[in-house]
MIDREN-877593 format. One record per residue: residue number from 1; residue in three letters; z, y, x of N, C-alpha, C, O, CB in turn. Coordinates in nm, 2 decimals. Glycine has a CB too. Layout:
! residues N
SITE, NUM, ALA, Z, Y, X, Z, Y, X, Z, Y, X, Z, Y, X, Z, Y, X
...
***
This chain:
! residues 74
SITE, 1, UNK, 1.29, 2.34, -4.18, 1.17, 2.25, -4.18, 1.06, 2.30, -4.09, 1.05, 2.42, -4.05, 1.12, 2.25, -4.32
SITE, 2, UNK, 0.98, 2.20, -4.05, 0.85, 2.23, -3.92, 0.71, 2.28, -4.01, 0.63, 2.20, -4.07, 0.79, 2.05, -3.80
SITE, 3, UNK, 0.71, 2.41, -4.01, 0.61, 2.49, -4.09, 0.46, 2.47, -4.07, 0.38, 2.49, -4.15, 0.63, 2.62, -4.08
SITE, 4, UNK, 0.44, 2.42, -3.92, 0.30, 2.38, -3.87, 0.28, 2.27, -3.72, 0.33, 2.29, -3.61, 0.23, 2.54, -3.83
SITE, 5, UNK, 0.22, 2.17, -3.76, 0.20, 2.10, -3.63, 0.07, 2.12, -3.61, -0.01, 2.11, -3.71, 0.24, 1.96, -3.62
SITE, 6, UNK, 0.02, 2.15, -3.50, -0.07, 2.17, -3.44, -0.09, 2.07, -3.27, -0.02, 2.09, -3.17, -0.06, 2.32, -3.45
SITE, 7, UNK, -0.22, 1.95, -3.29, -0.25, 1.91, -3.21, -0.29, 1.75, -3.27, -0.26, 1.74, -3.39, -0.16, 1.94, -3.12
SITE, 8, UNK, -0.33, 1.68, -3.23, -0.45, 1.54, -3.26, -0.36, 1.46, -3.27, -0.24, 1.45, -3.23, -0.56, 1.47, -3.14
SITE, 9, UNK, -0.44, 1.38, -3.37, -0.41, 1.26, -3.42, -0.39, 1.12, -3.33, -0.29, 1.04, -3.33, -0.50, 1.24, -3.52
SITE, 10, UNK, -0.52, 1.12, -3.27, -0.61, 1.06, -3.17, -0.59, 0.91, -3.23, -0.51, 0.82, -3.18, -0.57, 1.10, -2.99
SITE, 11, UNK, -0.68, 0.91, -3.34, -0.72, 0.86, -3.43, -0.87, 0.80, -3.39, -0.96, 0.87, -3.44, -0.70, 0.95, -3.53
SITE, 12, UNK, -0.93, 0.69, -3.31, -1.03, 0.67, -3.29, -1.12, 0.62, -3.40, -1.14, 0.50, -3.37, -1.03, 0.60, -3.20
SITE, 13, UNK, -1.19, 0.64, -3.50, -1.29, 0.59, -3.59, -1.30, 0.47, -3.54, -1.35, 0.43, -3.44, -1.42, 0.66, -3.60
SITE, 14, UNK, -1.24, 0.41, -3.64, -1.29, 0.22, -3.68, -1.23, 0.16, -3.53, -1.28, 0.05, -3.54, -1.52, 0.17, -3.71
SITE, 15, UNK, -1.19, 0.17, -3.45, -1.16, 0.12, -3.36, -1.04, 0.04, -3.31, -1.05, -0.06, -3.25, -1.18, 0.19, -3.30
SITE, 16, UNK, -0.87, 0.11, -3.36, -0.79, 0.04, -3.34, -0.73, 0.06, -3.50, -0.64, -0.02, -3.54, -0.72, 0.08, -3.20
SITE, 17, UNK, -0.77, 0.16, -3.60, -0.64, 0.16, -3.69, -0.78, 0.15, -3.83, -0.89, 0.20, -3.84, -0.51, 0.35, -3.68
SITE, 18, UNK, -0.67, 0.03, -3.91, -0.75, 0.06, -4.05, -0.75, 0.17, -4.12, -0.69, 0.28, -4.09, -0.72, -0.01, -4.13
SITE, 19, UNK, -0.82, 0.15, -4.24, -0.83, 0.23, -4.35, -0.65, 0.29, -4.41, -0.59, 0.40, -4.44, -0.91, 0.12, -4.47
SITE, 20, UNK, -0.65, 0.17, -4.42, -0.53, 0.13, -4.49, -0.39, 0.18, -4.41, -0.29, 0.20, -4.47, -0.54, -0.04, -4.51
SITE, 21, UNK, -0.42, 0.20, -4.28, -0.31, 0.20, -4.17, -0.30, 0.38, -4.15, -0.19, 0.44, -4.13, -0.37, 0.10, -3.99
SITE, 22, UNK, -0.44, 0.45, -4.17, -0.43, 0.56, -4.18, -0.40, 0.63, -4.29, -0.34, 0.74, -4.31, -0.51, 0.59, -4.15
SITE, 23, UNK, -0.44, 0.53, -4.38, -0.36, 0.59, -4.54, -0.21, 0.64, -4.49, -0.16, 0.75, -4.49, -0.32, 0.42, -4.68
SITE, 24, UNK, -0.17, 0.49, -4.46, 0.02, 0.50, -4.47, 0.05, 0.64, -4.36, 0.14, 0.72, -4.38, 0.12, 0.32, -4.38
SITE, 25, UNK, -0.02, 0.65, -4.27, 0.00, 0.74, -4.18, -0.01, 0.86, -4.25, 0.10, 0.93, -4.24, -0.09, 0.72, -4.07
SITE, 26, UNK, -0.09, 0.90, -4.31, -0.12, 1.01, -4.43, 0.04, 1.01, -4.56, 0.13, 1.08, -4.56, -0.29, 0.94, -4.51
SITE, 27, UNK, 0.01, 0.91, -4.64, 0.13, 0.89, -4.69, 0.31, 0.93, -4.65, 0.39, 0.97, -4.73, 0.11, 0.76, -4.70
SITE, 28, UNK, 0.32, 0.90, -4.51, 0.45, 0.90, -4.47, 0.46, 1.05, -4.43, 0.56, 1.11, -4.45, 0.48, 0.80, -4.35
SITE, 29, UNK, 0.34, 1.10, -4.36, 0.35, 1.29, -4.34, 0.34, 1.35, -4.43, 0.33, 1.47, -4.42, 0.24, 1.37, -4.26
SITE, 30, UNK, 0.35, 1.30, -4.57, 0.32, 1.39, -4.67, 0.47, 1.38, -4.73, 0.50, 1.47, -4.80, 0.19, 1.36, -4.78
SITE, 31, UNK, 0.58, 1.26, -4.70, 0.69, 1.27, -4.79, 0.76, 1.25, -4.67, 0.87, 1.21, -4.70, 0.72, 1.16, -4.93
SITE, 32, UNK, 0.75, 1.27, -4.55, 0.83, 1.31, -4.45, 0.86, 1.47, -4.46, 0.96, 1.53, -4.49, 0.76, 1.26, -4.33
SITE, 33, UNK, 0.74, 1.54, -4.43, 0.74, 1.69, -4.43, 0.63, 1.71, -4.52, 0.51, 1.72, -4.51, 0.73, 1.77, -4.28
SITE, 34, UNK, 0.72, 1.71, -4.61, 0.60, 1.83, -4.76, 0.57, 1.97, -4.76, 0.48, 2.03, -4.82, 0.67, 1.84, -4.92
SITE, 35, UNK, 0.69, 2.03, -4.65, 0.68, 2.18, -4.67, 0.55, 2.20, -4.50, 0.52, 2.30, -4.45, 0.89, 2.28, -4.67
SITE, 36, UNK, 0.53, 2.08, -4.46, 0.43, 2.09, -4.36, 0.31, 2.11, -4.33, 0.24, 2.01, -4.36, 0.43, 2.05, -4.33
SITE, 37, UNK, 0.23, 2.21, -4.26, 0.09, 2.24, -4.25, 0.02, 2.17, -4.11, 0.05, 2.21, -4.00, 0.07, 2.41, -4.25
SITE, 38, UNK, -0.08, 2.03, -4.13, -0.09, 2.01, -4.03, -0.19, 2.02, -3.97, -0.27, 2.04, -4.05, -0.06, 1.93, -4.02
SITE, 39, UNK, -0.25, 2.04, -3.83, -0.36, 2.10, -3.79, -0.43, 2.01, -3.66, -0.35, 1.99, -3.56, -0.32, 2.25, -3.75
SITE, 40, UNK, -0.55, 1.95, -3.66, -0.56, 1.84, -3.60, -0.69, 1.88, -3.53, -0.73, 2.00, -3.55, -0.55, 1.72, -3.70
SITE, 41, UNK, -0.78, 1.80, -3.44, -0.85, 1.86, -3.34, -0.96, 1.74, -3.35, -0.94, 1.66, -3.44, -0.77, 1.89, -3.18
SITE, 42, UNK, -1.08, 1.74, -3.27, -1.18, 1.64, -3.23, -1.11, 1.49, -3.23, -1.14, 1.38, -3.28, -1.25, 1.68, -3.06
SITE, 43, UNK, -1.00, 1.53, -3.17, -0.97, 1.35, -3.13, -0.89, 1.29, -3.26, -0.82, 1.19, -3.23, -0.85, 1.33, -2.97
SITE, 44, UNK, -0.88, 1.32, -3.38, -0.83, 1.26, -3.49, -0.98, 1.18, -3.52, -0.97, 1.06, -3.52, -0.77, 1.38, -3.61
SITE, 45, UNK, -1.10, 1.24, -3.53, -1.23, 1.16, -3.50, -1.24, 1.16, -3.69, -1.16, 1.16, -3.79, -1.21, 0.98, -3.38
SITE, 46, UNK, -1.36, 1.16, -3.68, -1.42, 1.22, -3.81, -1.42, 1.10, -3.89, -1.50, 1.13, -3.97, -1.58, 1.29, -3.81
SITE, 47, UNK, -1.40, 1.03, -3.91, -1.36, 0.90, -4.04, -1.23, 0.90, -4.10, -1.19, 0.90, -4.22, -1.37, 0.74, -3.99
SITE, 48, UNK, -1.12, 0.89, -3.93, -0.97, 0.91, -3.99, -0.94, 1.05, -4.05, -0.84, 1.06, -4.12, -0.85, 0.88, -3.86
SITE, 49, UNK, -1.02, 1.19, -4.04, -0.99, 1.30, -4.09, -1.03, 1.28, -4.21, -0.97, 1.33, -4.30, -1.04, 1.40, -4.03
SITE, 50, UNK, -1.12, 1.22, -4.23, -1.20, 1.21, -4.37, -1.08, 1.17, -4.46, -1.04, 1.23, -4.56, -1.34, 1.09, -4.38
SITE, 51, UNK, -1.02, 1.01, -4.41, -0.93, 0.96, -4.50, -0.78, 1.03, -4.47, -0.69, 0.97, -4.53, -0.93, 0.81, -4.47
SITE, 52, UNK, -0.76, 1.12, -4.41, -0.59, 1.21, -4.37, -0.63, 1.30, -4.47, -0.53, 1.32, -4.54, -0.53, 1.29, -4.18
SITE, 53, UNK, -0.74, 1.36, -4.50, -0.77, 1.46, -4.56, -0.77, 1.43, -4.73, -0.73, 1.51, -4.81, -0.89, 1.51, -4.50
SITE, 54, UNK, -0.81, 1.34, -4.77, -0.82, 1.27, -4.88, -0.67, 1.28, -4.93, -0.66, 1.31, -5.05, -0.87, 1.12, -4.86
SITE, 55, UNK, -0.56, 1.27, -4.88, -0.45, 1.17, -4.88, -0.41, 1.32, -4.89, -0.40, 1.36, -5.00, -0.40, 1.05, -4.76
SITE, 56, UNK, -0.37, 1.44, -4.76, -0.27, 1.54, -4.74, -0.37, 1.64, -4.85, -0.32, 1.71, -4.94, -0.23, 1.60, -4.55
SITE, 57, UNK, -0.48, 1.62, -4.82, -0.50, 1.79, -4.93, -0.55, 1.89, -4.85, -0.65, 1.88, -4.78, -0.33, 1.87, -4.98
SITE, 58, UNK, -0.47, 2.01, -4.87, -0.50, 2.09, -4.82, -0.40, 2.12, -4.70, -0.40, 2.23, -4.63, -0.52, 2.18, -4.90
SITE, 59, UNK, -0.30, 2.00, -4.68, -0.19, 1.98, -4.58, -0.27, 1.99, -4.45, -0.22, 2.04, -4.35, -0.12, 1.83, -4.60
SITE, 60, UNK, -0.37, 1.95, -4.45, -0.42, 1.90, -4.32, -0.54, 2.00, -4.28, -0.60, 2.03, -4.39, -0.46, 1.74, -4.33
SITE, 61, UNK, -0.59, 2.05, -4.18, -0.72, 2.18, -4.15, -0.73, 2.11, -4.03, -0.65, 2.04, -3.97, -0.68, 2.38, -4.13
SITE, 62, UNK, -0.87, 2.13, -3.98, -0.92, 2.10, -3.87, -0.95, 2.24, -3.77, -1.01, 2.34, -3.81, -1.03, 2.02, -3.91
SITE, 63, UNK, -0.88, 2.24, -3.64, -0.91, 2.37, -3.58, -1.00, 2.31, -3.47, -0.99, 2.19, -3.45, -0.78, 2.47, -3.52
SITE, 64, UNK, -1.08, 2.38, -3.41, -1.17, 2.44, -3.29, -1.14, 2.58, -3.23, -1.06, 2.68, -3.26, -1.31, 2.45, -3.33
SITE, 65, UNK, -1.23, 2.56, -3.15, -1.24, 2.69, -3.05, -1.27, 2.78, -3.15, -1.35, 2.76, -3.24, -1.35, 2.69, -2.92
SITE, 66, UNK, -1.20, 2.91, -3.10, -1.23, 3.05, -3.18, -1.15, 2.99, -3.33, -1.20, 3.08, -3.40, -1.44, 3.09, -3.20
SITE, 67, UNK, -1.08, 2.93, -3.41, -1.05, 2.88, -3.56, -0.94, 3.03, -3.52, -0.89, 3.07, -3.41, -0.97, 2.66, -3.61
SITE, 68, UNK, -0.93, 3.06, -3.64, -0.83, 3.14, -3.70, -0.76, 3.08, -3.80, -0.81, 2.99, -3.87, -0.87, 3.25, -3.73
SITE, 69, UNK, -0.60, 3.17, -3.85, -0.57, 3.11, -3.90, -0.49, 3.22, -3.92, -0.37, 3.20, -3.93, -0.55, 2.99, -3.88
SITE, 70, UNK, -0.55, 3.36, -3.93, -0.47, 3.48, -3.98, -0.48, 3.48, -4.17, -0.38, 3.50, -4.23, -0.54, 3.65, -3.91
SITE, 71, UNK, -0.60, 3.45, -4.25, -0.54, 3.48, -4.34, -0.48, 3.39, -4.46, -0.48, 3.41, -4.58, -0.61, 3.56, -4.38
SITE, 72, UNK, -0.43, 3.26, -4.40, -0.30, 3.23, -4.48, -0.18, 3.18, -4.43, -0.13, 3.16, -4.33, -0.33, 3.14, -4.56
SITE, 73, UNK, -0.16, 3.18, -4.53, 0.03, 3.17, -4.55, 0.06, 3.03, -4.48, 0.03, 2.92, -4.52, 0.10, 3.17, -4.74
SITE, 74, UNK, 0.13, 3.08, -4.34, 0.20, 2.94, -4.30, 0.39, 2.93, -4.37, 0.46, 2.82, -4.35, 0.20, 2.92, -4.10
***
């Protein structure tokens, strides 16, 4: 199984994808890969993170420059 994806959604806030569209998008990565940690950047864009985050949990982290990610468990 894929233990970590790392890289964007590119998810523009309110612009091309609903509420509802990012739900499912959320929904399908969570019973696609459950054993998955996903890791997403600026361009998922702060509304659709809001609602991916809602949905995955703690599935989902936002990295930046300098983010670490030594002390947990991938």
């Amino acid at each position: 199984p894929i233990k970590i994806l790392i890289g964007g959604f590119h998810l523009i806030d309110g612009e091309y994808e609903t509420e509802e569209e990012i739900s499912t998008i959320a929904k399908t990565l969570k019973s696609k890969y459950p054993h998955t940690q996903f890791m997403t950047g600026h361009c998922t864009g702060e509304k659709a993170y809001q609602i991916l985050k809602s949905k995955l949990k703690d599935k989902l982290n936002y990295f930046y420059t300098g983010y670490t990610y030594l002390d947990e468990e991938i």
